[in-house]
C-alpha positions as a Python dict, from the first residue, in 0.01 Angstrom:
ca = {
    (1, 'X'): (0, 0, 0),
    (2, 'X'): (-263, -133, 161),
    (3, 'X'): (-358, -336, 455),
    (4, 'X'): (-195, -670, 493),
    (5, 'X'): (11, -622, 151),
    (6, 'X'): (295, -857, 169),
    (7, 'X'): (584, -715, 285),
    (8, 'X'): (541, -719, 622),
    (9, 'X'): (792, -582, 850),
    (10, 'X'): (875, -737, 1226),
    (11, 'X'): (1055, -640, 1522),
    (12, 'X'): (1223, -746, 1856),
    (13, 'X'): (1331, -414, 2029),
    (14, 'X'): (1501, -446, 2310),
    (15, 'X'): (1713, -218, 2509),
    (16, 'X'): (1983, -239, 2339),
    (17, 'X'): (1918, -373, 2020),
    (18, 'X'): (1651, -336, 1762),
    (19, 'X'): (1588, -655, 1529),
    (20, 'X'): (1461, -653, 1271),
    (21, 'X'): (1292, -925, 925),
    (22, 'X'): (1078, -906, 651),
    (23, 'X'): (771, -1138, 595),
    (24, 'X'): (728, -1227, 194),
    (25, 'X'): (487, -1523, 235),
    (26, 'X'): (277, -1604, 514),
    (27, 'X'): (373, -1898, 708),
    (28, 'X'): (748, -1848, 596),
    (29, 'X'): (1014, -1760, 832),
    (30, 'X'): (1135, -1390, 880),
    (31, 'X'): (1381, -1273, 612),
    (32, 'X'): (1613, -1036, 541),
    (33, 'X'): (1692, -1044, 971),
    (34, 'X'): (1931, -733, 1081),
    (35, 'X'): (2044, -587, 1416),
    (36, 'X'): (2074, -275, 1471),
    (37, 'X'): (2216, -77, 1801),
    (38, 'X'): (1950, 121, 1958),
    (39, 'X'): (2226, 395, 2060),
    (40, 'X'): (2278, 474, 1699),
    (41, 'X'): (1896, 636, 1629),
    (42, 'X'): (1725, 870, 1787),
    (43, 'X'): (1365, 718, 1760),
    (44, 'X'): (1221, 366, 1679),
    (45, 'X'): (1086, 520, 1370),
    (46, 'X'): (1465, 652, 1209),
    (47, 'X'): (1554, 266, 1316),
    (48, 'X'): (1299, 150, 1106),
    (49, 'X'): (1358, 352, 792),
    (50, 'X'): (1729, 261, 807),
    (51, 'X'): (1657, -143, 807),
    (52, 'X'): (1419, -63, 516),
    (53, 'X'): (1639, 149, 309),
    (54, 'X'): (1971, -37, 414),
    (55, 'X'): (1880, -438, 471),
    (56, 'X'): (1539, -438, 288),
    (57, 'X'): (1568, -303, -68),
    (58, 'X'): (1347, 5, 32),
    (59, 'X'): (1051, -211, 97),
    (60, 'X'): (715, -55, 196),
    (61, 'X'): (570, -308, 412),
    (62, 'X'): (154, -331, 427),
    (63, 'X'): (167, -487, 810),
    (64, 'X'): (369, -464, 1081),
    (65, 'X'): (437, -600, 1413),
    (66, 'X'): (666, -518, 1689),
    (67, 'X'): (778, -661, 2001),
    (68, 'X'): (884, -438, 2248),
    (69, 'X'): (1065, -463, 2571),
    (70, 'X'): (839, -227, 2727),
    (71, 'X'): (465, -175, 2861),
    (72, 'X'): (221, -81, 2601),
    (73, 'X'): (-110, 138, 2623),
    (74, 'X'): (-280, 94, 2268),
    (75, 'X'): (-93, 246, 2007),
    (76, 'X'): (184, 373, 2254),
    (77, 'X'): (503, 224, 2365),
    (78, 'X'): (776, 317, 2672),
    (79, 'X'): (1090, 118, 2663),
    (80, 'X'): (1215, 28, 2995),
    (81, 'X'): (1552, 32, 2902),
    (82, 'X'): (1560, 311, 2642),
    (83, 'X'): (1514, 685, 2560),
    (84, 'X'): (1237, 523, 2299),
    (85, 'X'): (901, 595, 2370),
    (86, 'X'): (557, 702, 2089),
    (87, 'X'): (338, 591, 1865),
    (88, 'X'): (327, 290, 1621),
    (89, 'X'): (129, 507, 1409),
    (90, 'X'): (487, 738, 1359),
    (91, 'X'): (616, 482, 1152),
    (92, 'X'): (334, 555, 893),
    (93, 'X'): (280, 123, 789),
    (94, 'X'): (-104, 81, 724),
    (95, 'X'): (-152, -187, 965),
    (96, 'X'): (66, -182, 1266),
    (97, 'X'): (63, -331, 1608),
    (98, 'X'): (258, -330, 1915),
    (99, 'X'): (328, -627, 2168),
    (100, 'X'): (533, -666, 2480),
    (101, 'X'): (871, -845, 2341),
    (102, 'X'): (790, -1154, 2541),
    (103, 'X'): (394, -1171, 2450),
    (104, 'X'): (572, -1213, 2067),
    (105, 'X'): (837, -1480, 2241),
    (106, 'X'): (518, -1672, 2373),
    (107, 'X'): (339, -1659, 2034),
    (108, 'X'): (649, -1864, 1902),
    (109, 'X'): (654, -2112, 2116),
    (110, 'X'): (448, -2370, 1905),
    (111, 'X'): (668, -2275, 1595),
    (112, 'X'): (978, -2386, 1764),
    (113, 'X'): (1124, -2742, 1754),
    (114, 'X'): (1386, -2974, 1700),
    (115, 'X'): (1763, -2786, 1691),
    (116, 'X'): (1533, -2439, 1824),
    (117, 'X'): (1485, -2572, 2166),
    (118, 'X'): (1786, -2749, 2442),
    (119, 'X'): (1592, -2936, 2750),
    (120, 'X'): (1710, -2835, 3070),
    (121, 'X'): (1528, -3146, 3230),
    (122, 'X'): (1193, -3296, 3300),
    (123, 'X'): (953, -3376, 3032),
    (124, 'X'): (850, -3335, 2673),
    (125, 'X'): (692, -3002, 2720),
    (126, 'X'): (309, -3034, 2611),
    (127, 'X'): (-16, -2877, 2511),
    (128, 'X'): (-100, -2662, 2793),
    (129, 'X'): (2, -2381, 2976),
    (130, 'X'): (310, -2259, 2890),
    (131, 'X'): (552, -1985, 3045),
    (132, 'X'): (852, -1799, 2868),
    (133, 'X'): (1098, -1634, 3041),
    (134, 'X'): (1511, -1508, 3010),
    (135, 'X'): (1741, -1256, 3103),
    (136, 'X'): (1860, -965, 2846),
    (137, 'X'): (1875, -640, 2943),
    (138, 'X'): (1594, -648, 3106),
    (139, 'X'): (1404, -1003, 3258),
    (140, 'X'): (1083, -1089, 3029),
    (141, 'X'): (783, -1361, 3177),
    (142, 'X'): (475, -1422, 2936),
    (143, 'X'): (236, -1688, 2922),
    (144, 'X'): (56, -1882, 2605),
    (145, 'X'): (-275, -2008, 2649),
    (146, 'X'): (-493, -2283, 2456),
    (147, 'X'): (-775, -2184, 2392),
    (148, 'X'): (-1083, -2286, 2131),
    (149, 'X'): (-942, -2029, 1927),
    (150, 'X'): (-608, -2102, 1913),
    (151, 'X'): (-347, -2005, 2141),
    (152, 'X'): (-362, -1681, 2353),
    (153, 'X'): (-50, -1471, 2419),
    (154, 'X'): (-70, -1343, 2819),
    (155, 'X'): (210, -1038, 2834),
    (156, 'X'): (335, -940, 3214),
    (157, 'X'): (606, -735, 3378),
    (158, 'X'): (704, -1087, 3593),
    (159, 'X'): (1021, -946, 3629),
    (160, 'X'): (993, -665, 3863),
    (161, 'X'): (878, -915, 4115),
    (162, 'X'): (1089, -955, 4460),
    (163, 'X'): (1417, -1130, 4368),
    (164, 'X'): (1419, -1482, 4508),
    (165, 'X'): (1618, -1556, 4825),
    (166, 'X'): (1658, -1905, 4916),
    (167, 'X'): (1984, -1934, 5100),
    (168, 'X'): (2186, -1762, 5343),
    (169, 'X'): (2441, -1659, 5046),
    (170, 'X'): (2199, -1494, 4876),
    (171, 'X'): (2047, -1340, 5126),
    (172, 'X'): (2370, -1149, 5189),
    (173, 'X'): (2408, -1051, 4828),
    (174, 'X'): (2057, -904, 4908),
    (175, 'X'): (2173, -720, 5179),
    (176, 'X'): (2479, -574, 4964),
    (177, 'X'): (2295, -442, 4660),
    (178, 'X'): (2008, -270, 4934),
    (179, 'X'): (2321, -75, 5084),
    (180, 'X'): (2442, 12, 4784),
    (181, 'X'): (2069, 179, 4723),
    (182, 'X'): (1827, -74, 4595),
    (183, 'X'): (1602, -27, 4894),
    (184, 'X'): (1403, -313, 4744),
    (185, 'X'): (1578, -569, 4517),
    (186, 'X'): (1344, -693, 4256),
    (187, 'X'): (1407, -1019, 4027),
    (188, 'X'): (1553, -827, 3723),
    (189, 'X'): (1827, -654, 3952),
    (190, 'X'): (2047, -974, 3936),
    (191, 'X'): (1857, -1205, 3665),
    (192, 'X'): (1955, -1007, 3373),
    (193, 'X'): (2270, -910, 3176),
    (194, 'X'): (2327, -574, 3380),
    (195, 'X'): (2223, -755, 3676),
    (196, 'X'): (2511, -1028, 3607),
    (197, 'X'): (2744, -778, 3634),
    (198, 'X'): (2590, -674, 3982),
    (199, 'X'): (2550, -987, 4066),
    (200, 'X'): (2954, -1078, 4061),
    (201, 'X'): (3057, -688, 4215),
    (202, 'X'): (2765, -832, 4484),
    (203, 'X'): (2946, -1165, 4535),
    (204, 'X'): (3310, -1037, 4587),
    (205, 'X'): (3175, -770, 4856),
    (206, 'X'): (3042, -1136, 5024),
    (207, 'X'): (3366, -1320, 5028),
    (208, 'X'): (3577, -1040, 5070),
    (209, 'X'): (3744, -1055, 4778),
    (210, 'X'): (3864, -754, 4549),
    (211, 'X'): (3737, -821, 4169),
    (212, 'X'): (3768, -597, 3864),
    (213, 'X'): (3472, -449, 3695),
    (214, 'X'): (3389, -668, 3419),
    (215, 'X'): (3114, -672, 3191),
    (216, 'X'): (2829, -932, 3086),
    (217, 'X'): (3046, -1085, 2808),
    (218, 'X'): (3343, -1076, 3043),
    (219, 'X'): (3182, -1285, 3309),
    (220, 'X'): (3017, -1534, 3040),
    (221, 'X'): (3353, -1540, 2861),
    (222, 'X'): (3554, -1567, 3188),
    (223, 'X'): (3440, -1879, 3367),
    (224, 'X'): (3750, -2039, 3427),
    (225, 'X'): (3784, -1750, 3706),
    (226, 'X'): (3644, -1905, 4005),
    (227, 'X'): (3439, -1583, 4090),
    (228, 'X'): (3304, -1582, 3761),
    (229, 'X'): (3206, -1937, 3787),
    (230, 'X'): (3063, -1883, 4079),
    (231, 'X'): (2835, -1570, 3990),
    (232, 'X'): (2678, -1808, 3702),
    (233, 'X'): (2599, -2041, 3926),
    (234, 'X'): (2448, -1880, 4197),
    (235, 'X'): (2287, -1683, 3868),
    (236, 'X'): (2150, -2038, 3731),
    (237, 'X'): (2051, -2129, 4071),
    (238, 'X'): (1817, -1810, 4153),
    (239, 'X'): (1704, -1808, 3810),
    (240, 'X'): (1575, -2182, 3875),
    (241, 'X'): (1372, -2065, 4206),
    (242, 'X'): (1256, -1746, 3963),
    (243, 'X'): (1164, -1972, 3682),
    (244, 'X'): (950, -2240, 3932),
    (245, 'X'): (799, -1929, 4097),
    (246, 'X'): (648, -1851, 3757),
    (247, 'X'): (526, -2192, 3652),
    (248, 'X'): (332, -2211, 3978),
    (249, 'X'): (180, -1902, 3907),
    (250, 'X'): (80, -1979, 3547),
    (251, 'X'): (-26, -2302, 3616),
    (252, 'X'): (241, -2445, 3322),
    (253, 'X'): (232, -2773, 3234),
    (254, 'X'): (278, -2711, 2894),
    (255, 'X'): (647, -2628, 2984),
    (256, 'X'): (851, -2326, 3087),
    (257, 'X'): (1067, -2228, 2782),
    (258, 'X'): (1360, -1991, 2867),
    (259, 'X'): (1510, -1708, 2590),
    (260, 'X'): (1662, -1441, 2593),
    (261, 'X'): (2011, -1300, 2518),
    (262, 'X'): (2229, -1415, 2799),
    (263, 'X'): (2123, -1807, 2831),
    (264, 'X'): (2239, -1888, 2465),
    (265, 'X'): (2597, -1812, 2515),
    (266, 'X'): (2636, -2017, 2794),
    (267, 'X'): (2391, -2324, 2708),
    (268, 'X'): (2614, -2662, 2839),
    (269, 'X'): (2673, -2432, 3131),
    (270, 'X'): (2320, -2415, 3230),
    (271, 'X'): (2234, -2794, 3193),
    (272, 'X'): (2479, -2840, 3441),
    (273, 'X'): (2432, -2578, 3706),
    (274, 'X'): (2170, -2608, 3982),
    (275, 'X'): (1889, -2418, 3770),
    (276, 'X'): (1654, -2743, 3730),
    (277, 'X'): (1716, -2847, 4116),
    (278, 'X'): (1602, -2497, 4217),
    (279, 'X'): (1302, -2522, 3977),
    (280, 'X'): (1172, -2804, 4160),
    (281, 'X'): (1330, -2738, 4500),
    (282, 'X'): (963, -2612, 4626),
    (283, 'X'): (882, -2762, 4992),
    (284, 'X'): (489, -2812, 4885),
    (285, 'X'): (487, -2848, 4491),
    (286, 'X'): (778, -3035, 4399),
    (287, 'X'): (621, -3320, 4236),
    (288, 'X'): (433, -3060, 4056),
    (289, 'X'): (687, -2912, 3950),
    (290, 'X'): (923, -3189, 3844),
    (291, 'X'): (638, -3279, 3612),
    (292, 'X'): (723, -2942, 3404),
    (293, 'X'): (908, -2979, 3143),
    (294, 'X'): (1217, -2705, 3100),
    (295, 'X'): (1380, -2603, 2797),
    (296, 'X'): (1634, -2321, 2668),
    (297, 'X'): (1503, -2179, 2337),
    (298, 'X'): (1846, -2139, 2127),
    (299, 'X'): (1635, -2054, 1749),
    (300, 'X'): (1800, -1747, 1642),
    (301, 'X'): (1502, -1425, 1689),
    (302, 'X'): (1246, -1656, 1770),
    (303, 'X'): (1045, -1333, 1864),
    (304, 'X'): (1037, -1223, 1504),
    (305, 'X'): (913, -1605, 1432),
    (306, 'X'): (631, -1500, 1707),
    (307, 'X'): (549, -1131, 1563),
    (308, 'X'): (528, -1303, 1196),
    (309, 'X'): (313, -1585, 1359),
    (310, 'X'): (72, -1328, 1519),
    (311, 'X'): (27, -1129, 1165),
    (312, 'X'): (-60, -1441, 1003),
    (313, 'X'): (-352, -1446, 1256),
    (314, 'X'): (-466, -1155, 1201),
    (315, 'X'): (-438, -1155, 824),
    (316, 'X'): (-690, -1404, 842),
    (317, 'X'): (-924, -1296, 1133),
    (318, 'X'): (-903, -917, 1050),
    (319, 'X'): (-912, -845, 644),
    (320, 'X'): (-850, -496, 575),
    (321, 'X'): (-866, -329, 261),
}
């Protein structure tokens, strides 16, 4: 094989599961898509030989890109939320590159439309500046700027910020998870699926209420409980403050598009909590913000849509025989 040979192979690892498609034409949609537990393989590389030799016909892919929840120095990836850590080079592809899972989210963004994308209120989002950003097991912010060249993919680790506080409620659930031994509480402590879960143990402790230890799906699942209820709400509602915090920061008025694997499940749930109130709740910027466009990105893997996108790019920028 070399360089650039169609197949290429693409991935979205997260934390808890590795996804996984197969690029047979450029410009074409991801094929052959499979998820696979991370708990079941002991390195990214035995992962990827079981997608190729159990969901991809034994392909031998000439490119490769993955998107990983995770920083990245070069060839060398840490998950944050895995045992996984090495080189891209171990998985022994002639052309292979890593990105941060939501630099390949932002890279998607102008490849998504229609049925891909719910609004969540304000306008159309348009041309410039945009932000991506969602809960999973983790919390993921990246950027996409235009530039002459096309747009520019800006990874970050937004969501080991401080976790947004912006009433008296919340301030108390705060003060619960720091006694419980989060000396400082950052963003992805309660905006994520893990943090969900802390997030509704948090919330009993503050009305005094006794509650069983459920899980993510439990609580998404179980919203006709009025603690539940309540725990996505005052989730939609910090998330909103989280989300406006970023779009200031970024500068996006091109939109703030939110994935990830929690918001999906509970879409009509969103629309109609406090989250776009709280996104333009700001005392100074509100009219700045409200002029943001907000939208829920429901495609399914759009980050293997982003990963193909960015190989396409470099199949034409960076020949390699």
């Amino acid at each position: 094989m070399r360089a650039f040979d169609l197949p290429w192979l693409v991935a979205d690892i997260g934390g808890t599961n590795a996804r996984f498609g197969l690029v047979t034409s450029q410009g074409e949609r991801p094929s052959n898509v499979a998820v696979l537990a991370g708990a079941g393989y002991r390195t990214l590389a035995d992962a990827v030989s079981a997608y190729l030799a159990e969901h991809a016909g034994g392909a031998r892919p000439g490119a490769a890109c993955l998107a990983l929840a995770g920083p990245i120095d070069g060839d060398r990836y840490r998950l944050t939320n895995s045992t996984w850590a090495g080189s891209v080079r171990d998985l022994g592809v002639p052309y292979a590159r890593l990105l941060n899972d939501f630099e390949a989210l932002a890279v998607s963004l102008p490849h998504l439309e229609g049925d891909d994308l719910v609004s969540l209120g304000g306008p159309a989002p348009g041309h410039g500046v945009k932000a991506v950003l969602g809960p999973g097991t983790g919390l993921g912010v990246g950027g996409l700027v235009p530039t002459e060249h096309g747009w520019t993919p800006i990874p970050g680790e937004g969501g080991h910020v401080t976790v947004p506080v912006a009433d008296p409620r919340e301030l108390e659930i705060v003060r619960v998870l720091q006694s419980q031994g989060l000396a400082e509480v950052v963003a992805e402590h309660v905006l994520s699926g893990p943090g969900l879960v802390r997030l509704h143990q948090a919330l009993a402790q503050v009305n005094g209420v006794a509650a069983p230890a459920l899980t993510t799906a439990d609580i998404l699942s179980g919203l006709d409980d009025s603690l539940c209820a309540e725990t996505v709400e005052v989730f939609c509602e910090m998330l909103g403050s989280f989300a406006g915090n970023v779009a200031l920061t970024l500068g996006a008025k091109g939109g703030v598009y939110l994935g990830g694997g929690v918001l999906p499940r509970i879409v009509e749930r969103v629309r109609i909590s406090g989250f776009r109130p709280r996104f333009a709740a700001n005392p100074d910027m509100a009219d700045y913000l409200a002029d943001i466009g907000t939208v829920l990105i429901v495609a399914p893997q759009p980050a293997l849509t982003g990963a193909a996108a960015w190989l396409s790019r470099r199949a034409r920028t960076e020949p390699v025989g």
